[in-house]
N, CA, C and O atoms as CSV, one atom per row, in Angstrom:
chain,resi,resn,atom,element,x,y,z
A,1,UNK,N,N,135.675,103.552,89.425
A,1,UNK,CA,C,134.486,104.282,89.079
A,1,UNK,C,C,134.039,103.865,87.681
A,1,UNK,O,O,134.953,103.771,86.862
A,2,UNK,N,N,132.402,103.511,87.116
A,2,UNK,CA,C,132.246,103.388,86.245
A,2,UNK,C,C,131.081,104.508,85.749
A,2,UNK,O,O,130.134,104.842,86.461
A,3,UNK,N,N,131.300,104.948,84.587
A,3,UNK,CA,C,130.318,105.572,83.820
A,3,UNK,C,C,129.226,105.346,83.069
A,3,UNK,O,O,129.197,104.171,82.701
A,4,UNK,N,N,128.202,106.064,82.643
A,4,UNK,CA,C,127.148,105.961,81.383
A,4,UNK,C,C,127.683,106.211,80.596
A,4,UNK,O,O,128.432,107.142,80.890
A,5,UNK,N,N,127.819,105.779,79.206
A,5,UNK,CA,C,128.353,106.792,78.146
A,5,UNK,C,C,127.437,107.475,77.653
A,5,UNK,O,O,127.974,108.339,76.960
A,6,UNK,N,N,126.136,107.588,77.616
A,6,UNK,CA,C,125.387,108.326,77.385
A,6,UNK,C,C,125.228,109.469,78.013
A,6,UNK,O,O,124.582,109.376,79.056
A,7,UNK,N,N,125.733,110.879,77.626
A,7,UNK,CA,C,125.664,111.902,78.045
A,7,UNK,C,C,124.457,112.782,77.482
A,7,UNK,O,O,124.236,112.877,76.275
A,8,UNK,N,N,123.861,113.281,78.251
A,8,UNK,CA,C,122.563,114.301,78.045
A,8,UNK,C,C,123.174,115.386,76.988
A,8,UNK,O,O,122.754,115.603,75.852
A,9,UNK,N,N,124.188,115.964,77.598
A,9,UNK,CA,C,124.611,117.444,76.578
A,9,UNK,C,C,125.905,117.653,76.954
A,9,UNK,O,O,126.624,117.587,77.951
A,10,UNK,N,N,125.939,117.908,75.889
A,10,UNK,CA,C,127.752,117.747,75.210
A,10,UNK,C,C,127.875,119.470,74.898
A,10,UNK,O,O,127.104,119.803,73.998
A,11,UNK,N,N,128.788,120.747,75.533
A,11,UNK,CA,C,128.578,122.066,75.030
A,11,UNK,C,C,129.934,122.195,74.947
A,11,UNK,O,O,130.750,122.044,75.856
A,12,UNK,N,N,130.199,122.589,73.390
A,12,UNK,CA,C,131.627,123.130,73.482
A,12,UNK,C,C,131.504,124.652,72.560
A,12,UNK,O,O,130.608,125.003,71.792
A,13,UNK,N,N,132.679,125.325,72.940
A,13,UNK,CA,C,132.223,126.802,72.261
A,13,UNK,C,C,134.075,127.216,72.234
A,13,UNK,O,O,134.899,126.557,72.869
A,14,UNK,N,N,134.361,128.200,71.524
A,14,UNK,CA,C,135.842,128.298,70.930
A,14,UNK,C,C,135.463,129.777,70.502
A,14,UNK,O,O,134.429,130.215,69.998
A,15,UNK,N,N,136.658,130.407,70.877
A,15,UNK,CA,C,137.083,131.931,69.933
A,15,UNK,C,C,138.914,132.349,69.862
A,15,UNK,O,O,139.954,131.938,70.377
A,16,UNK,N,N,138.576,133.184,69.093
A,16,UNK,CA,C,140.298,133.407,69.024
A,16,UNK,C,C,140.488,134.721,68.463
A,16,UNK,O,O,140.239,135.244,67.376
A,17,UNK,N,N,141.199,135.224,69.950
A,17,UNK,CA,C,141.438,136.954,70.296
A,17,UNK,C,C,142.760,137.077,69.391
A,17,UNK,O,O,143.623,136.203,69.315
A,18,UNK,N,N,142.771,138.133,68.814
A,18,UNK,CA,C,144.256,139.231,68.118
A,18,UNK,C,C,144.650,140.058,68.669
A,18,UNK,O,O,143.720,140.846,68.837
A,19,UNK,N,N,145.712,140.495,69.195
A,19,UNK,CA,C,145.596,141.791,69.308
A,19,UNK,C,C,147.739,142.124,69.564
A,19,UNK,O,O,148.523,141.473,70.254
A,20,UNK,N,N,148.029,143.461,68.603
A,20,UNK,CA,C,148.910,143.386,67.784
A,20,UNK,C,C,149.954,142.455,67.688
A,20,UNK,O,O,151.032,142.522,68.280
A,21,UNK,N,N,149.560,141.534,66.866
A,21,UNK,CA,C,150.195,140.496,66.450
A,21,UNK,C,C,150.264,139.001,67.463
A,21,UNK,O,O,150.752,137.936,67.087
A,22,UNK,N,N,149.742,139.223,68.593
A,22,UNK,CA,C,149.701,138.222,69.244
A,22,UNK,C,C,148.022,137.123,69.176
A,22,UNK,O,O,146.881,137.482,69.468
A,23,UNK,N,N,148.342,136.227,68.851
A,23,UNK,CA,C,146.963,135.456,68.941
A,23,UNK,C,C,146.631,134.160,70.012
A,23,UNK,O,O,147.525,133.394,70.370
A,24,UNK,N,N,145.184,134.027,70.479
A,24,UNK,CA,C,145.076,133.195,71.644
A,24,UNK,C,C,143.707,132.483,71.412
A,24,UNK,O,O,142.541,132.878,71.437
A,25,UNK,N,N,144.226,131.434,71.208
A,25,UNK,CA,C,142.614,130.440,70.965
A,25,UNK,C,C,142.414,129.663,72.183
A,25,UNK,O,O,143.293,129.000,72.733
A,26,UNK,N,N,140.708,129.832,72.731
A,26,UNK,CA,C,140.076,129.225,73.605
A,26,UNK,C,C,139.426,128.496,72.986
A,26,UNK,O,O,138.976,128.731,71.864
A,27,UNK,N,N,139.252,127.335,73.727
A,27,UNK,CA,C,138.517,126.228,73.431
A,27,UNK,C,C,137.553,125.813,74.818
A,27,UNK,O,O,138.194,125.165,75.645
A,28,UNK,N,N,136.435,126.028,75.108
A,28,UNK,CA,C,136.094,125.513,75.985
A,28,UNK,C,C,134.641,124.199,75.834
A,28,UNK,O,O,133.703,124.364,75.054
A,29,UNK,N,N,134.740,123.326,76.494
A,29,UNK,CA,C,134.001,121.907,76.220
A,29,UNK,C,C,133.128,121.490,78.008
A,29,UNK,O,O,133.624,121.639,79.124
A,30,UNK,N,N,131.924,121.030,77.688
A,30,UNK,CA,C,131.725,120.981,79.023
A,30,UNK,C,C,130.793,119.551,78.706
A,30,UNK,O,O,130.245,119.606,77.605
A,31,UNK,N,N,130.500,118.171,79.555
A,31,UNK,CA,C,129.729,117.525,79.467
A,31,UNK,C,C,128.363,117.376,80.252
A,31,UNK,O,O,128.497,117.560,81.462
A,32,UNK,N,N,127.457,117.169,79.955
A,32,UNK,CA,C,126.037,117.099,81.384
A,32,UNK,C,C,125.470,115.955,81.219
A,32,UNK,O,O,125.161,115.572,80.091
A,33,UNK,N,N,125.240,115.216,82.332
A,33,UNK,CA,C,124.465,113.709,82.071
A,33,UNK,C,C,125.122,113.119,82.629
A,33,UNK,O,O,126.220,113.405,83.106
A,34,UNK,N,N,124.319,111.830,82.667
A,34,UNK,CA,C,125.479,110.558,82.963
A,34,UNK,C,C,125.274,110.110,84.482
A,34,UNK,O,O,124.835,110.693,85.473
A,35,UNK,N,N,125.788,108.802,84.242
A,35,UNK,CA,C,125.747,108.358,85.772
A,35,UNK,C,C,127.219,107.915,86.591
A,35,UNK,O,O,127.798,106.864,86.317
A,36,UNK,N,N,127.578,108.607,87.334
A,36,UNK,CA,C,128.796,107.659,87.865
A,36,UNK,C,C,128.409,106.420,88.762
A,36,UNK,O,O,127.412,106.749,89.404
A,37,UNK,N,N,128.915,104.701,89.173
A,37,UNK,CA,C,128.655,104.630,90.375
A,37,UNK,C,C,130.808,104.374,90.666
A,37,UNK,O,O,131.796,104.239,89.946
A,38,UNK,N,N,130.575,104.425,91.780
A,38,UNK,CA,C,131.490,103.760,92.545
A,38,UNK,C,C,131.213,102.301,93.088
A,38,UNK,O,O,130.394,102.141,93.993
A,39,UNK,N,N,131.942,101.168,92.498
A,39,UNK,CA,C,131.977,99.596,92.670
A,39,UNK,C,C,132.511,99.598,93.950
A,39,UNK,O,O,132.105,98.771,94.767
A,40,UNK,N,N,133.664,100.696,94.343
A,40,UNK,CA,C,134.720,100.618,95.610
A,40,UNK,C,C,133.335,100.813,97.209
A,40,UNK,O,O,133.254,100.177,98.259
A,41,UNK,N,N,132.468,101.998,96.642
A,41,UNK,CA,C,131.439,101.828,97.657
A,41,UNK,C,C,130.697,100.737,97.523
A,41,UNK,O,O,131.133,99.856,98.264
A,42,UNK,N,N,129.688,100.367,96.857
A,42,UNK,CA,C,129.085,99.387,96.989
A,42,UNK,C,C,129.760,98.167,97.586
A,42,UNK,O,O,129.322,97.578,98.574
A,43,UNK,N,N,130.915,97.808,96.884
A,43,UNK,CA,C,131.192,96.856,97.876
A,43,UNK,C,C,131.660,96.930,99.212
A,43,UNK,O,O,131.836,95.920,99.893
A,44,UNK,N,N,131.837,97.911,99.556
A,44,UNK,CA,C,132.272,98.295,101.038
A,44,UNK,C,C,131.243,98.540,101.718
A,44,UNK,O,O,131.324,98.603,102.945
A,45,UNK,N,N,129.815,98.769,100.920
A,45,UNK,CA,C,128.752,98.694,101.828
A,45,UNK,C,C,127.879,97.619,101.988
A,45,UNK,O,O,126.971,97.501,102.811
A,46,UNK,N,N,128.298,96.734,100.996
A,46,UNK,CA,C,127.496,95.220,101.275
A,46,UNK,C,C,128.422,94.599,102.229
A,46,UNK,O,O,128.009,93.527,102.671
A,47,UNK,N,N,129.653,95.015,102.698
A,47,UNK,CA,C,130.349,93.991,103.312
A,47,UNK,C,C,130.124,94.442,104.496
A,47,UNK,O,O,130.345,93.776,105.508
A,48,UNK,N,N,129.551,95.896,104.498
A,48,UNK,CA,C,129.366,97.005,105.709
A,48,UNK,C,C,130.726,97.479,106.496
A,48,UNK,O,O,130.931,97.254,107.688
A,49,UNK,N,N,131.154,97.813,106.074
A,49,UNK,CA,C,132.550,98.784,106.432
A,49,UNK,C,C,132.791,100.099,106.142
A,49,UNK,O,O,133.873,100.648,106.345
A,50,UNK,N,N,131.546,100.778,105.540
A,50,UNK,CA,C,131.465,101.752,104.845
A,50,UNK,C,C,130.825,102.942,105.529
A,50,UNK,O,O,129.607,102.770,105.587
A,51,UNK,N,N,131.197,104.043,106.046
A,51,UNK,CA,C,130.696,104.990,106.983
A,51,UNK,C,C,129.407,104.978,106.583
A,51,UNK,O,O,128.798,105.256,107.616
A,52,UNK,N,N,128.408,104.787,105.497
A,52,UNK,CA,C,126.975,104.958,105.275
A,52,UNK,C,C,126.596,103.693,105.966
A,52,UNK,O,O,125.598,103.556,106.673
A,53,UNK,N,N,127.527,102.739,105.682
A,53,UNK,CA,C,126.128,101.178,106.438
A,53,UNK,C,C,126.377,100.979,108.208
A,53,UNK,O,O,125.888,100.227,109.051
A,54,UNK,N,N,127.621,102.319,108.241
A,54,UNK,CA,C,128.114,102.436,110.328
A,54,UNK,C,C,126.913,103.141,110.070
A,54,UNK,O,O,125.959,102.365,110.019
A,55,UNK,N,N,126.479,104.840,109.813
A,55,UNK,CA,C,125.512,105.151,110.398
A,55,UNK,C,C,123.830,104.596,109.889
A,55,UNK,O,O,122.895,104.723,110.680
A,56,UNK,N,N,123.647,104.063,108.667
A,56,UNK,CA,C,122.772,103.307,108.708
A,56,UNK,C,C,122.262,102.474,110.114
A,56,UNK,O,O,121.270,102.615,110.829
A,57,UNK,N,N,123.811,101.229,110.170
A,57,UNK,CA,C,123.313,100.196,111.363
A,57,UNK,C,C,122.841,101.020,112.635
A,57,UNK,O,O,121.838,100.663,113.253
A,58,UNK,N,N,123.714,102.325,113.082
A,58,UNK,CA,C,123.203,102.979,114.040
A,58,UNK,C,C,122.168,103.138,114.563
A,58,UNK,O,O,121.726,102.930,115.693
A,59,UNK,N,N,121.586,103.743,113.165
A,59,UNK,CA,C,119.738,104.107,113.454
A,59,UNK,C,C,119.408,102.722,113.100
A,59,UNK,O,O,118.309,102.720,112.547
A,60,UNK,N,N,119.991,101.338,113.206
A,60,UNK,CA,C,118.735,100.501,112.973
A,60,UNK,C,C,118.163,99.847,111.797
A,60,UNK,O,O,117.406,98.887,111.654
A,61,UNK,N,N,118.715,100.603,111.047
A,61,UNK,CA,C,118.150,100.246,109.285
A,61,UNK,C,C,118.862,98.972,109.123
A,61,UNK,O,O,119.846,98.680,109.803
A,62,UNK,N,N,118.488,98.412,108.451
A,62,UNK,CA,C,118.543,96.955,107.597
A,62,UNK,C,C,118.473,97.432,106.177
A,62,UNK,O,O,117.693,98.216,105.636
A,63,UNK,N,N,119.685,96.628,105.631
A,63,UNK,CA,C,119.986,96.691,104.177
A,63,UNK,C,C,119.271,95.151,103.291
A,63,UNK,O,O,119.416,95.015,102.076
């Protein structure tokens, strides 16, 4: 699998609860954006072995 590194939005947010004498830090981080592809599909669908280019050929379509 390859990525964008360009991510749209990057959200991270953190707090940290007390309570008698015990303490607990959250950290939470989330990313949005980006593109994945998969190389493993594409090439399995140019070679056509790939359940999308079976039901593609089905109906007929041409790649």
């Amino acid at each position: 699998m390859l990525a964008t590194a360009t991510l749209v939005t990057t959200l991270v947010g953190g707090n940290t609860f007390s309570y008698k004498g015990v303490t607990l830090n959250a950290l939470v981080t989330g990313r949005v954006g980006g593109i994945v592809v998969s190389n493993t599909q594409a090439i399995m669908d140019a070679f056509g072995v790939s359940k999308a280019s079976a039901d593609a050929r089905d109906k007929g379509v041409c790649w």
